[in-house]
C-alpha positions as CSV (number, residue, x, y, z in Angstrom):
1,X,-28.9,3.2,2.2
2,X,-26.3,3.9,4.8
3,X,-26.5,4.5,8.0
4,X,-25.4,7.4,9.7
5,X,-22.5,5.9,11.2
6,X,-21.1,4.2,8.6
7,X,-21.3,7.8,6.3
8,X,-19.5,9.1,9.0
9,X,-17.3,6.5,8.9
10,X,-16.1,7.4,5.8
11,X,-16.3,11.0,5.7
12,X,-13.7,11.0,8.2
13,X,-11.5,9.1,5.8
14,X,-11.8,11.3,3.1
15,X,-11.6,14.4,5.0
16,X,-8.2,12.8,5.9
17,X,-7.2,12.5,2.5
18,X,-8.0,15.5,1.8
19,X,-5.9,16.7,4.4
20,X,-3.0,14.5,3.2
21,X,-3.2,15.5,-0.3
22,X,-3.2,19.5,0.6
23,X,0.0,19.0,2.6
24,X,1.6,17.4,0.0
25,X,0.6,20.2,-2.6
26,X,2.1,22.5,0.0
27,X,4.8,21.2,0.8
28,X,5.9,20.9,-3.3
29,X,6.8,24.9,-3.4
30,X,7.8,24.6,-0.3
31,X,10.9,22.1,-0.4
32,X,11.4,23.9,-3.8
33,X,12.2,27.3,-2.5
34,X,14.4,25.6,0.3
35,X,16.7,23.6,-2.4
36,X,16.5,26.9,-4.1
37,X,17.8,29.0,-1.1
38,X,19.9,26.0,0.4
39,X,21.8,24.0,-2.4
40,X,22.7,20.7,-1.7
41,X,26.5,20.7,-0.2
42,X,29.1,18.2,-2.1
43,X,30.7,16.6,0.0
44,X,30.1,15.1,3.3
45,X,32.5,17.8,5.5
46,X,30.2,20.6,4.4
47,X,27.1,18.4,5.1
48,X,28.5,17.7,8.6
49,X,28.8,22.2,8.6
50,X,25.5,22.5,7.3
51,X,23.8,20.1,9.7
52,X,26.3,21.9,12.5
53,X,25.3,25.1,11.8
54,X,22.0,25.2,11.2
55,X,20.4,21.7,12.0
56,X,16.8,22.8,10.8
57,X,18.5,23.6,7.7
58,X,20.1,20.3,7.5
59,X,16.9,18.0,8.2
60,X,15.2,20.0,5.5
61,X,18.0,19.5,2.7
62,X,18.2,15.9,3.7
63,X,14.9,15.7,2.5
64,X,13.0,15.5,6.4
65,X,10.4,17.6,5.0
66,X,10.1,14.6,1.7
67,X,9.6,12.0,4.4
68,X,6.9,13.9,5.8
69,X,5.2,14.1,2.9
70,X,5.8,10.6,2.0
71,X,3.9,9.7,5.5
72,X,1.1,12.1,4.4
73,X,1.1,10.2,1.0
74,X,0.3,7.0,3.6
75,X,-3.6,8.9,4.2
76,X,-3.8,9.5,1.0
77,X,-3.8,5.9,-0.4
78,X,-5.7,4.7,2.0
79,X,-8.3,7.3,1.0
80,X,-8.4,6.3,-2.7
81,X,-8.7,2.7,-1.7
82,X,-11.7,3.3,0.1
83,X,-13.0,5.3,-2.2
84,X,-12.4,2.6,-5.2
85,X,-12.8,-0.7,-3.1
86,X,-16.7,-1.2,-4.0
87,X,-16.1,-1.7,-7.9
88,X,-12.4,-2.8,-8.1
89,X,-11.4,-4.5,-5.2
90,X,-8.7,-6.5,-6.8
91,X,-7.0,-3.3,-8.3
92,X,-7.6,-1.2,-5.5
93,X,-5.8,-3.1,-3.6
94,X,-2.8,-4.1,-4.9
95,X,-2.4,-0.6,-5.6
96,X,-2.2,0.0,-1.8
97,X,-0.1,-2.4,-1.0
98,X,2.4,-1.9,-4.0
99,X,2.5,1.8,-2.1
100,X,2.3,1.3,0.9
101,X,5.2,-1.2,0.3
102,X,7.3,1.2,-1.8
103,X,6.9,4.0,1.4
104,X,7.6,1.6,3.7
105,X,10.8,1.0,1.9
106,X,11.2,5.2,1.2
107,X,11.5,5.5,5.3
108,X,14.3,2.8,5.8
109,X,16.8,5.3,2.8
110,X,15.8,8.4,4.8
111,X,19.1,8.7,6.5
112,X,18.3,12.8,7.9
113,X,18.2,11.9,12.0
114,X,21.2,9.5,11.0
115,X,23.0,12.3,9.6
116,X,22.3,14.6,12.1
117,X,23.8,12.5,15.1
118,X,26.9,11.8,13.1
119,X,27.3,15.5,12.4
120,X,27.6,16.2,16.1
121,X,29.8,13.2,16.8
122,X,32.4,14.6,14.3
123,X,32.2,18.0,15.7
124,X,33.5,16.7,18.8
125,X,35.7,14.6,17.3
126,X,39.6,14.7,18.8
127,X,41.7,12.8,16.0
128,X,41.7,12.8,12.4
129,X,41.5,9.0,12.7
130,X,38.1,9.7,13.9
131,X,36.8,12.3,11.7
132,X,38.5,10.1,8.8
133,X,35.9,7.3,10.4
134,X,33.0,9.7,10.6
135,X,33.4,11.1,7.4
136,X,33.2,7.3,5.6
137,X,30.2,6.7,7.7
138,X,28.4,9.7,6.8
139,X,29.3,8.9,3.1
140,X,27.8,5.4,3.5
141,X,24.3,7.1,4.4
142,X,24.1,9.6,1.5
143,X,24.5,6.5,-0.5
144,X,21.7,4.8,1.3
145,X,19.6,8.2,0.9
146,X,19.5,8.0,-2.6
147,X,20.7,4.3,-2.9
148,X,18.5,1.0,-3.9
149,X,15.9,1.9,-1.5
150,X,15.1,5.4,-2.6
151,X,14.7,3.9,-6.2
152,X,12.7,1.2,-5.5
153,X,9.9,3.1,-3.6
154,X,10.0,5.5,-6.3
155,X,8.9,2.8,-9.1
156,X,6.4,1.5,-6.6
157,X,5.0,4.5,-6.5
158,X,4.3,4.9,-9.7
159,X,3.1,1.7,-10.5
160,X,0.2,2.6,-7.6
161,X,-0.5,5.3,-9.8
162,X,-1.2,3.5,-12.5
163,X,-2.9,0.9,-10.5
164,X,-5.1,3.6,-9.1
165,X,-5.9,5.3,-12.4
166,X,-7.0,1.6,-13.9
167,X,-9.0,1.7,-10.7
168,X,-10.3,4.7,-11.2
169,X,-11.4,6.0,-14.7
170,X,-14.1,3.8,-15.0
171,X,-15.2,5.2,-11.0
172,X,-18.1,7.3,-11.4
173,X,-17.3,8.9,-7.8
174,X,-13.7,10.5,-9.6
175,X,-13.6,12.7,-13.2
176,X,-11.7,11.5,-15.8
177,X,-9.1,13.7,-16.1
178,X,-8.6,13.1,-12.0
179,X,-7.4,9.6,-13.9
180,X,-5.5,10.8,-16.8
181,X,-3.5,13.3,-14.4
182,X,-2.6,10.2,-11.7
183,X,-1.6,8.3,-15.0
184,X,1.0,11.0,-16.0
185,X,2.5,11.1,-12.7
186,X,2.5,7.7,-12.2
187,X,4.5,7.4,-15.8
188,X,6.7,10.3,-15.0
189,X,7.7,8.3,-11.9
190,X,8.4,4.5,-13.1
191,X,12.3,6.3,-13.9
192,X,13.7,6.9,-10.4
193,X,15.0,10.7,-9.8
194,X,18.6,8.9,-9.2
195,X,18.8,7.2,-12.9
196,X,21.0,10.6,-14.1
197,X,19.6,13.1,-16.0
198,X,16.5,11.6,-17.7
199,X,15.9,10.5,-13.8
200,X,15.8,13.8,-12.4
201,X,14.0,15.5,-15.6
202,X,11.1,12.7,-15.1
203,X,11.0,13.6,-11.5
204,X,10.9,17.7,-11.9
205,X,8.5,17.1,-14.3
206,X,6.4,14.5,-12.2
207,X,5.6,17.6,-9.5
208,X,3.4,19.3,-11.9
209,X,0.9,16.4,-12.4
210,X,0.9,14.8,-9.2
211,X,0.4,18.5,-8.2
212,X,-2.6,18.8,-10.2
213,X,-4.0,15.3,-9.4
214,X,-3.9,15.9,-5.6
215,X,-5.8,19.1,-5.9
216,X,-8.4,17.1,-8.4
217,X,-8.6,14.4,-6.0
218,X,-9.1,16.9,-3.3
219,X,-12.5,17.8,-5.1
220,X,-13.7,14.9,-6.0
221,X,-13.5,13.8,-2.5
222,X,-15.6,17.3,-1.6
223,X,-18.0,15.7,-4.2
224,X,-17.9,12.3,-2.6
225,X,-18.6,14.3,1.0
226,X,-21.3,16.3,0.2
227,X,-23.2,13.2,-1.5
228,X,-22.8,11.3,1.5
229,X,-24.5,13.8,3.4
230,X,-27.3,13.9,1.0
231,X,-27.5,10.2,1.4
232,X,-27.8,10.5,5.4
């Protein structure tokens, strides 16, 4: 039996995952709507307005509000690997690194502050020798956003999905179809969002799982709570 402090221990962690996984769900609709309300500008001079303008605005389009979610995804992997550690400790935990390595790679393409700064700069630009310079530089970091790095996290990701589910279906602390849902994200994302059209079809349709799994795994780690406390 456990003691006490140990059962607090980990109720703390999954009550952090929990918290993790409902910002994420939130923040789906969320980003969404903002897309939605705020397309994406075309070219770098009207990314350098929107930012000007409105600089809220312009984090969120430049996918701040993403990176946010990606550093709530963070809790929520370390969460699962807890929860899965006692009966596949090899699994678990390549599956947390193989994340943790594709989000750590995720944070070096956000380019959003980046942006931000160089938006201002070319406000105040004088010459058009100097716009002309801040205009390649900006170009250079909405490459990098959706560049090598942005791809490569995004497969990483979804191979800790998958790593997760193999982790996980045989888990009697997680229902199946908590399993079969991670699995269909984790599919859905092996094709990054940037690989064209199939890309970003994959990824629209990756929100809906990965939706759903975060809410399941939000209960299961109720479930995993309450017997903790009946084990105190």
């Amino acid at each position: 039996m456990e003691t006490s402090q140990q059962s607090d221990y980990k109720i703390i962690l999954y009550r952090t995952g929990i918290i993790a996984a409902l910002f994420m769900v939130v923040m789906i609709p969320i980003q969404i709507m903002c897309f939605l309300v705020w397309p994406h500008p075309t070219n770098i001079v009207d990314w350098f307005t929107l930012f000007n303008n409105n600089w809220i605005i312009g984090l969120i389009s430049f996918d701040f509000l993403y990176m946010l979610s990606m550093i709530a995804s963070i809790f929520l992997y370390i969460s699962l690997f807890f929860a899965l550690f006692d009966l596949k400790k090899a699994l678990s935990l390549f599956a947390l690194i193989i994340g943790l390595v594709g989000l750590t790679i995720y944070f070096s393409s956000n380019t959003s502050l980046e942006m931000l700064s160089l938006s201002r700069q070319y406000l105040n630009a004088m010459t058009e020798q100097e716009k002309a310079l801040f205009i390649a530089s900006g170009q250079t970091l909405s490459l990098i956003w959706k560049g090598t790095s942005y791809a490569v996290y995004y497969v990483f990701n979804g191979i800790a999905l998958i790593l997760f589910f193999l982790a996980m279906i045989k888990n009697p602390k997680f229902r199946k179809s908590t399993s079969y849902i991670g699995l269909t994200a984790g599919i859905l994302m092996t094709v990054p969002a940037t690989a064209g059209v199939i890309g970003m079809t994959m990824a629209l349709f990756s929100l809906i799982p990965w939706s759903i799994f975060s809410i399941l795994v939000i209960q299961d780690f109720n479930k995993i709570i309450k017997q903790l406390r009946l084990t105190e």
